[in-house]
N, C-alpha and C positions, 0 to 999 in steps of 0.2 A: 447450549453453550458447549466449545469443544473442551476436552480434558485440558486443562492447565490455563484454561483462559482467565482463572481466577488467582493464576498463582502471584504474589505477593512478588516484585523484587526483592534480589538478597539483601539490598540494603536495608528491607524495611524492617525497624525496630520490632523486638518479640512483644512488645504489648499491643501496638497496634495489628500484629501478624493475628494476635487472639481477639479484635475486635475490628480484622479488618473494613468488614461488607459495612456495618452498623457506620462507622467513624468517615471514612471513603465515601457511601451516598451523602453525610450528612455533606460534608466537605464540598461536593458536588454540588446538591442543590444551593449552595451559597457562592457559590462560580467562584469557588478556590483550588479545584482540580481542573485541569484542559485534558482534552482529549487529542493527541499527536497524529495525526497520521503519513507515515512518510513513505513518498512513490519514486519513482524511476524518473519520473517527468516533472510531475505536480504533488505539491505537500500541502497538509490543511491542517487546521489548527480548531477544532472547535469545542463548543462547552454551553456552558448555561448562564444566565445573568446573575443569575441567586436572587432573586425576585420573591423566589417563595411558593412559584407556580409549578404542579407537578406534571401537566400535558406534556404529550412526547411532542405533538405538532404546536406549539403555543410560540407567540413571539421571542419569548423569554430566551430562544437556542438561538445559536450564531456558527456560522461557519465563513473562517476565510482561510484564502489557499495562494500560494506564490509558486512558479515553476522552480522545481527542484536544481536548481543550477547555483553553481560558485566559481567566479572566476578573480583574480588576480592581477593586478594590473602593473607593469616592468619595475614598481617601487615597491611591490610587496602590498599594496593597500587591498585587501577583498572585497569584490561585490558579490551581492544575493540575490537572490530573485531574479527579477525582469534587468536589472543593471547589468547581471550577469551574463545573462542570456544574451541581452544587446552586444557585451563585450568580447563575445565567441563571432561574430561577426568579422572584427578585426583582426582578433589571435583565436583563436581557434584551438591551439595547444593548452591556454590560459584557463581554455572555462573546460567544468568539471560539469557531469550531468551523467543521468542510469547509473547513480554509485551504489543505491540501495540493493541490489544486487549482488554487489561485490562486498556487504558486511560482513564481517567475519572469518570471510576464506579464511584458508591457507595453505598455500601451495603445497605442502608436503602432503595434503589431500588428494585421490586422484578426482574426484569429483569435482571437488573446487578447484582446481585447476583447471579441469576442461571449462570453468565458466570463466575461471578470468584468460585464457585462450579467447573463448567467441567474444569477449567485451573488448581485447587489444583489436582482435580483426574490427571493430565495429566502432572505436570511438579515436578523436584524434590525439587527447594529450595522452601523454607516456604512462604505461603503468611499470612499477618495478618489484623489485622484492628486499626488504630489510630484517636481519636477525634470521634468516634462512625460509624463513617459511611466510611470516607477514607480507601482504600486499601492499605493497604503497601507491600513490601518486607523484610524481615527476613533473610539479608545473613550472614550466622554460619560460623564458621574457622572450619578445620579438627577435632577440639577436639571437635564440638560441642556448642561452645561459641558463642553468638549473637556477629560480625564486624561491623554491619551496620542493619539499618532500613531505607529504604526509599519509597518515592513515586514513580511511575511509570515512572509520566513526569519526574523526577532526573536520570533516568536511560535512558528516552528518550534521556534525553538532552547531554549524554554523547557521544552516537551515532550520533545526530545531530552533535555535538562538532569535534568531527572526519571526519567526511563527510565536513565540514566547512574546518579543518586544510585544508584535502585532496586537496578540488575547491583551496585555497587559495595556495598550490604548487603548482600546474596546473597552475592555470593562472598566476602567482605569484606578487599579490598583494589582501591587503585584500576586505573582502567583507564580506558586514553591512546588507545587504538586502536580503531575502527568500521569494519563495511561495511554499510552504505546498501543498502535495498531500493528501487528507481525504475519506476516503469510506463517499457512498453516506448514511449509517444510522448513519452518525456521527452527534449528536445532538450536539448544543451552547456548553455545559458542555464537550463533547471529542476534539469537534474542540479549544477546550482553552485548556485544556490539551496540544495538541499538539506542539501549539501556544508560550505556555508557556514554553514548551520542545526548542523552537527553541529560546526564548528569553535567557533561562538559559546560551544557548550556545552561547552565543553573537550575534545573529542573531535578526533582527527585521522584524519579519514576516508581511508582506503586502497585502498577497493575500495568498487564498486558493481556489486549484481548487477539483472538484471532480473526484477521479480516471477514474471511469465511463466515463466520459467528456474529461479526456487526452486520454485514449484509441481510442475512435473516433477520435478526434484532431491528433492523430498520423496517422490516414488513410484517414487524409481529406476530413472526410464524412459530413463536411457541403456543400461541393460542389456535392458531393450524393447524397446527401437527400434533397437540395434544393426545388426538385419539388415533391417528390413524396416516399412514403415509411418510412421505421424505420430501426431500428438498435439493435440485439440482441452482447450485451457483453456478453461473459462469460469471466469471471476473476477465474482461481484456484492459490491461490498461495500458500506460504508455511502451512501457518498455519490455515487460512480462503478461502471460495470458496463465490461467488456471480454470479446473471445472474441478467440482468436487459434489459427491452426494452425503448431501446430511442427514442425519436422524434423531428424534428428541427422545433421549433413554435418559430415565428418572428425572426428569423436570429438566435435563443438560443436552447442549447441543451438541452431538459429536460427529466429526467430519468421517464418516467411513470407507468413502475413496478419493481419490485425489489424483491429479493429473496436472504436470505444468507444463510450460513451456518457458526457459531465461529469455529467449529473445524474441518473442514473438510480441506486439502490440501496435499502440498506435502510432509509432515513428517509422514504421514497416510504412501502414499506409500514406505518411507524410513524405517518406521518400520518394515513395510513386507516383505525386503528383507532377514534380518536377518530370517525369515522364511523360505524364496524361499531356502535359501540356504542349510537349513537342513532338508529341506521336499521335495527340489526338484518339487518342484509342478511350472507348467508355470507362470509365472509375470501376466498374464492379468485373468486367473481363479484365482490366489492366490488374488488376487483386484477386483473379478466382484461385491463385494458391493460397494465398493468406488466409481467405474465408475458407478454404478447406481443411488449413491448420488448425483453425478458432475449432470449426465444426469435428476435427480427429479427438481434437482433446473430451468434447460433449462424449463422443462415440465410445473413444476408450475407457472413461471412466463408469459410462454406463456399463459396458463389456465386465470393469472390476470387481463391479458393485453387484452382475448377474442377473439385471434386467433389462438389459438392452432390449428384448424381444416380450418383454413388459411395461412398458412407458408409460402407462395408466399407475402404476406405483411413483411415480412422482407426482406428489399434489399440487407442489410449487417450483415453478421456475423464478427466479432471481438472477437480473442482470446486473453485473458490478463494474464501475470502470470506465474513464471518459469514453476509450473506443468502443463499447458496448453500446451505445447511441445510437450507430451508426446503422442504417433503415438496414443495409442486407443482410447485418447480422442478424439482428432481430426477426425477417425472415426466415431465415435460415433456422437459425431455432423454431419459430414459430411453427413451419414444416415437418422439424423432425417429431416434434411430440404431436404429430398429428393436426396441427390445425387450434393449437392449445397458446392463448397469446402469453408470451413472458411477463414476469410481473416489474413492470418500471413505474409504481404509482412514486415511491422516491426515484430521483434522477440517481442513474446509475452512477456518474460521478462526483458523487452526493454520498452516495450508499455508504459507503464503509464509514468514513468519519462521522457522521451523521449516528449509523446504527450503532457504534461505540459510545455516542453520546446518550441514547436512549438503554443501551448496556448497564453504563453504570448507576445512570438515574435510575432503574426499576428494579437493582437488584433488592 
């Protein structure tokens, strides 16, 4: 588990702060906590039945997931999900999508400002700025007219919101309590963002774990790595890609290199279909930059970590992430540790939500 993945939101009461882990599992196994996971592309919502059953793999866990999009339609009314998505078709300006990314900036950052840069080159509605340094949203109606200005987390929270109704027919009764999935470079400022994003939607968030940290937790690599060895993630998903090498010190998972990329994933390769198709040219040359990307980030952060030119020091490979699927990556890695196949017994776009689910059942 990496540092802070156990850390309590601010909001949570000091009595529960001194009996978090004990009150949080119990909660859990009674499928009154969900587990959030929110992406670039696709969000998922999963948890337990409360059935009473302790297996990680048992029918009792559920996982459902809607693409991360919100759009607007000329009266002000919002869609989510797949409505959403549908409705970027028509206005294009209206739907909002890869905002998780953008939680938290603020522009008086140079950092975060270089991302919200490549997210204007890269997406169609308007981004602005409000109170000098906040990032906002700019969603226009068909004629052109500003509908809406909002924050990011506001748009989180609508997607949280949905994901929430969703657990809440599944199980059908409601549910007060969330832990948040966050990339491992999310600083105090994104992790409230998020946080906030879950509050809006009636959720009181308790915990957040790190993606990085569910991905292993879904392949039981603390029973792995107990004695001996590390653990390379690679995570590609829709919007963002990461690798990172982990290592199990004192029974806790901790990320000890890290490598992203903001814009690199599977909407890269969804772009370039629309080319495959009118140039005919093969899927895996029409991408040998992208797959080179995926593979720079493996490369470097082995380089960080100081064993690049020792790959037998990873015990386990972990692939996170719908585009992680996809045959040539998995090649590609396969190749580079020698001949060593990645570990996808959980599907990669499964992983993280999933392994946050089996996180907090077993703490």
């Amino acid at each position: 588990m990496a540092a802070g993945d156990r850390r309590p939101a601010a909001t949570l009461p000091a009595v529960l702060i001194l009996q978090a882990e004990g009150v949080l599992v119990d909660w859990y196994r009674r499928g009154e906590v969900i587990v959030i996971d929110l992406g670039n592309t696709y969000s998922c919502v999963a948890g337990y039945t409360g059935t009473g059953k302790t297996t990680d793999n048992d029918d009792t866990m559920f996982q459902l997931c809607i693409p991360s999009w919100v759009a607007f339609t000329d009266n002000g009314t919002a869609l989510v999900g797949e409505a959403a998505k549908n409705h970027a078709a028509a206005d294009p300006e209206a739907a909002i999508f890869g905002f998780k990314r953008l939680l938290g900036l603020r522009r008086n950052r140079w950092h975060d400002e270089d991302i919200v840069q490549g997210a204007i080159q890269r997406v169609p509605y308007k981004i602005g700025t409000r109170d000098y340094d906040t990032t906002i949203i700019q969603v226009t109606a068909s004629d052109g007219s500003v509908i809406k200005q909002l924050e990011f987390s506001e748009v989180a929270s609508m997607v949280v919101a949905e994901l929430k109704n969703k657990a809440e027919e599944y199980l059908g009764r409601t549910v007060e309590y969330a832990v948040m999935t966050v990339p491992f470079h999310f600083a105090e400022a994104h992790r409230g963002a998020a946080e906030y994003a879950g509050k809006m939607a009636g959720l009181d968030v308790v915990w957040t774990v790190t993606e990085q940290t569910a991905a292993a937790d879904a392949h039981g690599l603390h029973t792995k790595l107990r004695e001996r060895g590390a653990a390379l993630v690679l995570r590609v998903g829709g919007g963002t890609a990461d690798a990172s090498v982990l290592v199990l010190l004192d029974g806790r998972f901790e990320v000890f290199r890290y490598r992203d990329d903001p814009f690199l994933g599977g909407d890269d390769f969804d772009d370039r279909v629309v080319e495959y198709f009118a140039k005919r040219i093969k899927f895996e040359e029409l991408n040998d930059d992208l797959f080179t990307k995926v593979m720079d980030l493996v490369e470097n952060v082995m380089v960080r970590a100081g064993i690049e030119k020792s790959k037998n020091k990873i015990s386990e490979i972990v692939l996170a992430g719908g585009s992680a699927m996809i045959p040539k990556i998995q090649s590609l890695v396969k190749d580079y540790f020698n001949g060593r196949e990645p570990n996808i017994r959980v599907k990669p776009d499964e992983v993280i939500a999933l392994g946050a689910a089996v996180h907090v059942h077993s703490l």
